[in-house]
C-alpha positions as CSV (number, residue, x, y, z in Angstrom):
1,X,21.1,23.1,3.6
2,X,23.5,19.9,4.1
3,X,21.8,17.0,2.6
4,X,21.7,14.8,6.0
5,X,19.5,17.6,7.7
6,X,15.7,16.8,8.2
7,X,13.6,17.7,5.5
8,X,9.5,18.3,5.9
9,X,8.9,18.4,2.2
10,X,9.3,14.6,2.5
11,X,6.4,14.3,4.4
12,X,4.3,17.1,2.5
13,X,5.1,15.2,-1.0
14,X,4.1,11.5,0.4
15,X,0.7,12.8,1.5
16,X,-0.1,14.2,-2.4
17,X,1.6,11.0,-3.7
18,X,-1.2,8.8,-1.3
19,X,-4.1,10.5,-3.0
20,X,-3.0,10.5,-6.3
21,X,-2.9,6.6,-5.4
22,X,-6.1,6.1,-4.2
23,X,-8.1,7.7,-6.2
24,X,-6.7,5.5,-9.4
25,X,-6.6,2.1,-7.2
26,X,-9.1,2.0,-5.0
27,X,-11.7,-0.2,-7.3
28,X,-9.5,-2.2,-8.3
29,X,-8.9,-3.1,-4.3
30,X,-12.3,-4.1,-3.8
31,X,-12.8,-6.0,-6.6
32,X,-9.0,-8.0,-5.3
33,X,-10.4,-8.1,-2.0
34,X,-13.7,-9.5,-2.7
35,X,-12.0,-12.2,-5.1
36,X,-9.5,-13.3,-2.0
37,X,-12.6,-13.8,0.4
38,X,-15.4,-15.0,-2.1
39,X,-13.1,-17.2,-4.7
40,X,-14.7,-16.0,-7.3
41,X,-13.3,-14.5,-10.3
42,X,-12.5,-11.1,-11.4
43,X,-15.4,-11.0,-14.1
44,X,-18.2,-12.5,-11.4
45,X,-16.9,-9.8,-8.8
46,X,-17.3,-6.9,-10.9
47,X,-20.7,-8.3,-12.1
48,X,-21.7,-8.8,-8.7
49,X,-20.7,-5.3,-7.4
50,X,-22.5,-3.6,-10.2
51,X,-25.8,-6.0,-9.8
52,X,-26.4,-5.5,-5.9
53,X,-24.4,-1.5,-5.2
54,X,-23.8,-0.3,-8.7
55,X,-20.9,1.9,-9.6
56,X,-20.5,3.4,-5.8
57,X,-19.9,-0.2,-4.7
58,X,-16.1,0.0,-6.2
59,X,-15.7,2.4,-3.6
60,X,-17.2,1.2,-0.5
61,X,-15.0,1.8,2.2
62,X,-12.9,4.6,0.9
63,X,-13.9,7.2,3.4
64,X,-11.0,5.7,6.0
65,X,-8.3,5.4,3.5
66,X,-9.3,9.0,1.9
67,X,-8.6,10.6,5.0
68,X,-5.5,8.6,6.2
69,X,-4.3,7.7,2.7
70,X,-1.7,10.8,2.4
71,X,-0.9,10.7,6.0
72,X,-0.1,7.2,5.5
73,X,2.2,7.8,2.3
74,X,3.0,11.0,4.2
75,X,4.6,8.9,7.3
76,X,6.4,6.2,4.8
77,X,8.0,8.8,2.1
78,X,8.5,11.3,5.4
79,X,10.6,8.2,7.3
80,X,12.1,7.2,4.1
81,X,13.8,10.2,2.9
82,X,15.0,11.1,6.1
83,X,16.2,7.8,6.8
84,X,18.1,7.4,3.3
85,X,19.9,10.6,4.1
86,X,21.0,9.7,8.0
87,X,22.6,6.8,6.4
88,X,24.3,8.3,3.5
89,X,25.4,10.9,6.1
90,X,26.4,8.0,9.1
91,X,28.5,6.3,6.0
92,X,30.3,10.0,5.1
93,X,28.4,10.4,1.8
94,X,26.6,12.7,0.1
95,X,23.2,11.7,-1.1
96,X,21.7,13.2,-4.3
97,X,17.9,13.0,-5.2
98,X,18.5,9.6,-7.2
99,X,22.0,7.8,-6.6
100,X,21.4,4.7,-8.6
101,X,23.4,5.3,-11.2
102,X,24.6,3.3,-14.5
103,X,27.1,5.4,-15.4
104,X,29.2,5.8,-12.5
105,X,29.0,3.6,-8.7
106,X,26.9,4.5,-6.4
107,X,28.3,4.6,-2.8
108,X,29.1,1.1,-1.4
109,X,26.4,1.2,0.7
110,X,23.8,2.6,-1.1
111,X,21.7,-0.6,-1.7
112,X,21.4,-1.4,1.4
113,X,20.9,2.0,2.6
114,X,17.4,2.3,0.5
115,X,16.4,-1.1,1.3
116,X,16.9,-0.4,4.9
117,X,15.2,2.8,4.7
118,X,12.3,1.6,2.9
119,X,11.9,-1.4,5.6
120,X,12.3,1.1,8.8
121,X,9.5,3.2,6.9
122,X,7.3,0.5,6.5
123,X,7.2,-1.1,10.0
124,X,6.0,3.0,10.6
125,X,3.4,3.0,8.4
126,X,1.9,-0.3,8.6
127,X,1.2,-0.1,12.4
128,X,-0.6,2.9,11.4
129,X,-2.3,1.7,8.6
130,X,-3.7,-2.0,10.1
131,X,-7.3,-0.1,11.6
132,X,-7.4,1.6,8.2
133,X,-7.0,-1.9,6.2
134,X,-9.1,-3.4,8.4
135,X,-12.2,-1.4,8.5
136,X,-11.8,-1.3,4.4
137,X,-11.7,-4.8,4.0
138,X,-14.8,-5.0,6.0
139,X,-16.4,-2.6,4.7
140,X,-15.8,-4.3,1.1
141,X,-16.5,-7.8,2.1
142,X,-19.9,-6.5,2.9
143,X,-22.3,-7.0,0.2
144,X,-25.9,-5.8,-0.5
145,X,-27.8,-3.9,2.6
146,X,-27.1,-4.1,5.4
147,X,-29.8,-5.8,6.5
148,X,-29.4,-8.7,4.4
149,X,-27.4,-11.8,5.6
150,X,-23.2,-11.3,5.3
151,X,-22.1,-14.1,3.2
152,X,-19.4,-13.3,4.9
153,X,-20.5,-14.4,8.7
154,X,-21.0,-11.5,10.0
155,X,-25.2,-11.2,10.1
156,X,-24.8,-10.0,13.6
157,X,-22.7,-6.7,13.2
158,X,-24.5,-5.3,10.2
159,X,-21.8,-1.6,9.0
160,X,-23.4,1.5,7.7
161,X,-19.8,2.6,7.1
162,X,-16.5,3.4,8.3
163,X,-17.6,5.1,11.7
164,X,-20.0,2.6,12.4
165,X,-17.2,-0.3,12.0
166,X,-14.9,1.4,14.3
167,X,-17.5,2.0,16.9
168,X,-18.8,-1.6,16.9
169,X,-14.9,-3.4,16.6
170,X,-14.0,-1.2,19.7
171,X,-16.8,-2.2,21.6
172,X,-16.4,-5.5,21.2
173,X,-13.0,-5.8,21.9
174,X,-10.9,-2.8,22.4
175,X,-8.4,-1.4,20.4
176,X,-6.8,-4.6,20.1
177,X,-10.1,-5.1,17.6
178,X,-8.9,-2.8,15.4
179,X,-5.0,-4.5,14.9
180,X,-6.5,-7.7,14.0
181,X,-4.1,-9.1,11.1
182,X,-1.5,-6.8,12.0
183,X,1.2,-9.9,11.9
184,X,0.3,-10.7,8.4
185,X,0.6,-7.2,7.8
186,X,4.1,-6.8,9.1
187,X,5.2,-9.8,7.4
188,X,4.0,-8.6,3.8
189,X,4.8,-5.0,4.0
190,X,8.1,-4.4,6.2
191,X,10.2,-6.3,3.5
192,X,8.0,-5.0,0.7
193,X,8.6,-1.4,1.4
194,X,12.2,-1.8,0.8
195,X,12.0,-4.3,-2.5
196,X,9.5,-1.2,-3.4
197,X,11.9,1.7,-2.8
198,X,14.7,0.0,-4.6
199,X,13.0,-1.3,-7.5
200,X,12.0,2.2,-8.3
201,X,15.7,3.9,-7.6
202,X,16.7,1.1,-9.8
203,X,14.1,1.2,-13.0
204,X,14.3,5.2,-12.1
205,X,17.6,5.1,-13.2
206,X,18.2,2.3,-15.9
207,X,14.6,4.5,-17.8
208,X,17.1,7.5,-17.5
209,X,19.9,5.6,-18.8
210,X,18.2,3.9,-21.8
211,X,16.2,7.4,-22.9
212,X,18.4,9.4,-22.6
213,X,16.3,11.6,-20.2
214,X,16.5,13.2,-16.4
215,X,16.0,11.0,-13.6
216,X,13.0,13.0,-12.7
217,X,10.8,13.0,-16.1
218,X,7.6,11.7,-16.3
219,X,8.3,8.9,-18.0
220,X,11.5,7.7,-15.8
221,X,9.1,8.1,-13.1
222,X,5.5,6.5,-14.4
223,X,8.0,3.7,-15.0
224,X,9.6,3.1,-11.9
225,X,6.6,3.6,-9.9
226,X,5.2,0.7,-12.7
227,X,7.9,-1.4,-11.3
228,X,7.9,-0.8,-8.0
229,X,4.5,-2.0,-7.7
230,X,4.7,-5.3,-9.4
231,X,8.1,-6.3,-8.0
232,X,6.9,-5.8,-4.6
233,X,3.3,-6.9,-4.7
234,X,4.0,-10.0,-6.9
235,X,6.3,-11.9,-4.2
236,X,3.3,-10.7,-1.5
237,X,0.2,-12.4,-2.8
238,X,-0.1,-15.6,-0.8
239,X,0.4,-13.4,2.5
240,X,-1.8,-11.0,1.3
241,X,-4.5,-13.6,0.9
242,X,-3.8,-14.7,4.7
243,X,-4.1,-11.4,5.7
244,X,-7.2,-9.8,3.6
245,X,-9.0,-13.1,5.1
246,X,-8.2,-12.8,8.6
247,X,-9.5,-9.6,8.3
248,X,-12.5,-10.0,6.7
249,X,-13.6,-12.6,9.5
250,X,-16.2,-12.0,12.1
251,X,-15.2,-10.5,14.9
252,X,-17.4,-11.8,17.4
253,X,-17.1,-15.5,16.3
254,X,-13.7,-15.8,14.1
255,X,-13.1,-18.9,11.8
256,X,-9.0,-18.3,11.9
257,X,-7.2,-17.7,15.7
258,X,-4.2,-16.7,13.5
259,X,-2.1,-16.5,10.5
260,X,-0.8,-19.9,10.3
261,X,-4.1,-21.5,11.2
262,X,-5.7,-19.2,8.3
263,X,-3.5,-20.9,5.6
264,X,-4.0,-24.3,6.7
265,X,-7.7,-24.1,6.5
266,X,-7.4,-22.0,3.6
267,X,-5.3,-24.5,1.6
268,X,-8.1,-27.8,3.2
269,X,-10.7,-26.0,1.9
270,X,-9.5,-24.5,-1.4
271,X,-6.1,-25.7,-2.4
272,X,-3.0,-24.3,-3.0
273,X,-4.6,-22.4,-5.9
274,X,-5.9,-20.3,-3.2
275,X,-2.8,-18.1,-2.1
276,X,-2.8,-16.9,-5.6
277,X,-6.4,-15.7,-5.9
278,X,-6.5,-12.2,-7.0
279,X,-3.2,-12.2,-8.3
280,X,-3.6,-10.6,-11.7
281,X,-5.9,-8.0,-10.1
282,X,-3.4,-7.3,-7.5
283,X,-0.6,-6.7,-9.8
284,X,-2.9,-4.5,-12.5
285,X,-3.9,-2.6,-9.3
286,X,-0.6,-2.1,-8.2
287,X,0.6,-0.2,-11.7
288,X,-1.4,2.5,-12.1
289,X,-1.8,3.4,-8.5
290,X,2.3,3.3,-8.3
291,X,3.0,5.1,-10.8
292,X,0.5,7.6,-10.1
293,X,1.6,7.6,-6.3
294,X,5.4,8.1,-7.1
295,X,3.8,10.9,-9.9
296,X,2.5,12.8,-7.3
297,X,5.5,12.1,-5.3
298,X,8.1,13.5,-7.6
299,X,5.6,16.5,-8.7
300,X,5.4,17.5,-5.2
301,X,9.0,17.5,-4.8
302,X,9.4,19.3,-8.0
303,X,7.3,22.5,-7.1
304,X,8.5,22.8,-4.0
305,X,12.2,23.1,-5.4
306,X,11.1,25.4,-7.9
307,X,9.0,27.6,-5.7
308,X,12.1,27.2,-3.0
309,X,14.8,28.2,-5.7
310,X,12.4,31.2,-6.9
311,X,11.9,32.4,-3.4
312,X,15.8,32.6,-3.1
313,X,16.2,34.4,-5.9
């Protein structure tokens, strides 16, 4: 099979990788999500969660990103690897599974390429994924019952759960509803996708290097997905603030009409201190749940070779 053909497995080994990352990260998300829209501090938030929904509160609003987390990671690593290859192939090379290489160069465009690829994959996925962020941070925003007032202005349209959220926001306004923050989203994550797939080819590679060790092994991998994470999350925050308070905002009688409007009453109100709330959270979040998405990536990928090579045989 030439290496510029389509491939599915791309696709198959992105949607394990997106569960593998969800199921480590997603507590850690409500706890950074609650600190952006309360400014309170990681301690108080955990506190809180535990005194008014227990343990099951660190996973309120899961349900939407359980079922569309691996067809999310599905779509970006799917795009992705397709898209590395159809440049390698438009440039006349020959891609292998990891090119970044410290021994010998890498093609002259290979930088580029993955950088490229991992932006085009992102503008994909994060259409996609804006309902899905959106309903979550909703959902996590949302303390106590929900009969009790929302500290978070939103007494009026009370969730039971994901459903329910979608149900209401539509009503209201249409599917345009359910995109609300989508510019905040593009502008954190299209950019961010490619910083995240080359920071992992990269640290993929130099781990290799320095321990003498495949590309592929578990700990060449843990560690680039390690990497990935906080390289690409840790030049994000302040936009990620923007955007995890636009969407936490009431619907039917919002306090920001945009993104820039968001940070100048964000920065009035709070100080510049503001657009690095959560940080520390975000970047222990994004560790575990990278290295355990690119895990589950490269595991995927792994037993479908073998099981392809054994089939062959």
């Amino acid at each position: 099979m030439p290496d510029h053909t389509f491939r599915w497995y791309d696709f198959g080994a992105g949607w394990f990788s997106g569960l593998c990352g969800l199921i480590v990260g997603h507590p850690l998300d409500t706890i950074k999500v609650r600190q952006q829209a309360q400014l309170k501090g990681s301690v108080e938030v955990c506190a809180s969660i535990l005194k008014k929904d227990g343990v099951l509160g660190f996973y309120k609003g899961m349900l939407m990103p359980l079922l569309s987390a691996g067809v999310m990671n599905s779509v970006y690593f799917g795009c992705y690897g397709n898209s590395l290859r159809a440049l390698a192939h438009y440039h006349g090379e020959k891609p292998k599974r990891h090119c970044c290489d410290t021994h010998r160069p890498t093609y002259r465009h290979y930088h580029w390429d993955v950088f490229l690829s991992g932006c085009a994959a992102g503008l994909v996925t994060t259409i996609g994924l804006c309902p899905v962020e959106l309903s979550k941070i909703q959902l996590q925003t949302q303390t106590g019952k929900v009969s009790q007032t929302d500290p978070y202005r939103r007494p009026v349209v009370p969730y039971t759960g994901t459903w329910d959220f979608l149900i209401k926001t539509y009503k209201v306004g249409g599917v345009r509803n359910l995109f609300v923050g989508l510019v905040p989203m593009l502008v954190r994550d299209v950019p961010t996708f490619g910083l995240y797939a080359l920071a992992y080819e990269h640290t993929v590679c130099m781990s290799a290097d320095i321990l003498k060790t495949p590309h592929h092994s578990t700990i060449c991998v843990l560690l680039g997905g390690t990497s990935a994470g906080i390289w690409s999350w840790a030049l994000v925050v302040p936009v990620d603030v923007v955007k995890s308070r636009i969407q936490a905002d009431n619907a039917l009688s919002p306090k920001y009409k945009g993104m820039i409007d968001c940070a100048i009453k964000s920065y009035k109100e709070d100080g510049a201190r503001v657009f690095v709330r959560g940080f520390w959270v975000t970047i222990l979040r994004a560790m575990p749940v990278n290295a355990a998405t690119f895990f589950g990536y490269e595991l995927f990928i792994d037993f479908y070779l073998n099981y392809l090579s054994r089939t062959k045989e």
